[in-house]
C-alpha positions in Angstrom: -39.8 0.1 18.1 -36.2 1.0 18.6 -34.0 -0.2 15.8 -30.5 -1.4 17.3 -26.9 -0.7 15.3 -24.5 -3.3 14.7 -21.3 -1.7 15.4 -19.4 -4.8 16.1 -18.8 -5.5 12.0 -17.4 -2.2 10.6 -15.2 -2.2 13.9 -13.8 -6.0 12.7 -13.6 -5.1 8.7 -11.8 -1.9 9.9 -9.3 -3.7 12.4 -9.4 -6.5 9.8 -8.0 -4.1 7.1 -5.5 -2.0 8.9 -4.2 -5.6 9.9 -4.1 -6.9 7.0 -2.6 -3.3 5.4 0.6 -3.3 8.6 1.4 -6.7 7.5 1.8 -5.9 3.6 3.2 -2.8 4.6 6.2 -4.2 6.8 6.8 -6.9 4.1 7.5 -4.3 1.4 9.3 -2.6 3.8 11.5 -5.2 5.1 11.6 -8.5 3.1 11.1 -6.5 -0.2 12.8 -3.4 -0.1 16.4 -5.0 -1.7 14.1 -4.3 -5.3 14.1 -0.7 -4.3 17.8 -0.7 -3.5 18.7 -2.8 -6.5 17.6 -0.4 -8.5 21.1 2.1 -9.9 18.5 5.0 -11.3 17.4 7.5 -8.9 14.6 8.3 -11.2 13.3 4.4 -11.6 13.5 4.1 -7.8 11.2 6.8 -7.0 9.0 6.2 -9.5 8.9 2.1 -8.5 8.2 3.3 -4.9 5.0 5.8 -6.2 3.8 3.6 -7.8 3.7 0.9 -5.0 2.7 3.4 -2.4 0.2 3.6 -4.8 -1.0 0.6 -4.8 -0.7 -0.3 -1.5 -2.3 2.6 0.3 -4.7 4.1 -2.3 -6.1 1.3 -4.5 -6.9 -0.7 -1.1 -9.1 2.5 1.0 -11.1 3.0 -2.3 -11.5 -0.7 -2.3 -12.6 -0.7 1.1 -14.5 2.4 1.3 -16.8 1.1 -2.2 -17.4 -2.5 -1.1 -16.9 -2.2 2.2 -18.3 0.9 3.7 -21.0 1.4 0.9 -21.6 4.5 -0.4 -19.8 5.6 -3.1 -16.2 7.7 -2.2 -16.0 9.5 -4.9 -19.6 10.9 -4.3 -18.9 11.7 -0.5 -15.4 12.6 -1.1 -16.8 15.4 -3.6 -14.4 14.1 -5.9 -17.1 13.6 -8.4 -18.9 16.9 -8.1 -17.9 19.5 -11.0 -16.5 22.4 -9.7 -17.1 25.8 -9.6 -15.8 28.8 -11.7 -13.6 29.7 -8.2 -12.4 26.2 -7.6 -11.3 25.8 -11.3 -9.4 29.2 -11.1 -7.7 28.2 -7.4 -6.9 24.5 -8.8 -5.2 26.2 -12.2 -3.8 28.6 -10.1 -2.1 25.7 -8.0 -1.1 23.3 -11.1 1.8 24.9 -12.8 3.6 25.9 -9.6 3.0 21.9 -8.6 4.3 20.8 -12.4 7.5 23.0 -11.8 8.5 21.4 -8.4 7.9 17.4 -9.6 9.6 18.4 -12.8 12.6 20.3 -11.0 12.9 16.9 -8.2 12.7 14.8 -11.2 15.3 16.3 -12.9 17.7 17.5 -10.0 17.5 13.8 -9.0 19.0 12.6 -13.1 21.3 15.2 -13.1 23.1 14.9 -9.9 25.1 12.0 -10.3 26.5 11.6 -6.1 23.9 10.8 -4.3 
């Protein structure tokens, strides 16, 4: 005998949670973004905004993909696979240049006082 698939659920959890995501979203866009203005330090105010892009678009998809969707993301994501002697040297490879920019935004943002 044929087994059917339910579709209809992960269709509503999915709608359910880009809903729910384009509400929180607009809020902190709209209602809440005087806290990112109201901040004088260039440097605080991007690092406010990481940190709630953070943990409004990350924390929630791992949150969704674990409980949600099942399997576990950092297993299909090959996140928590070790890598190989080529990916460690490409990653390496890739890191300082990566450092150098943040670092050089970071700073070019606390040392130029006009904008």
């Amino acid at each position: 005998m044929m087994q059917t698939v339910n579709r209809s659920r992960p269709v509503f959890q999915l709608s359910l949670f880009l809903g729910a995501f384009f509400v929180v979203w607009t809020l902190r866009a709209t209602v809440f973004y005087g806290i990112d203005e109201s901040m004088a330090s260039p440097a605080w105010r991007t690092a406010y905004a990481s940190l709630v892009k953070l943990l409004l678009w990350v924390v929630p998809a791992v949150v969704y993909a674990r409980y949600l969707r099942g399997p576990e993301p950092m297993g299909y994501l090959g996140i928590s696979n070790n890598p190989n002697k080529g990916q460690w040297l490409w990653s390496l490879s890739i890191w300082p240049p990566t450092c150098a920019h943040i670092a050089n935004n970071v700073l070019s943002s606390l040392l130029s006082p006009g904008q």
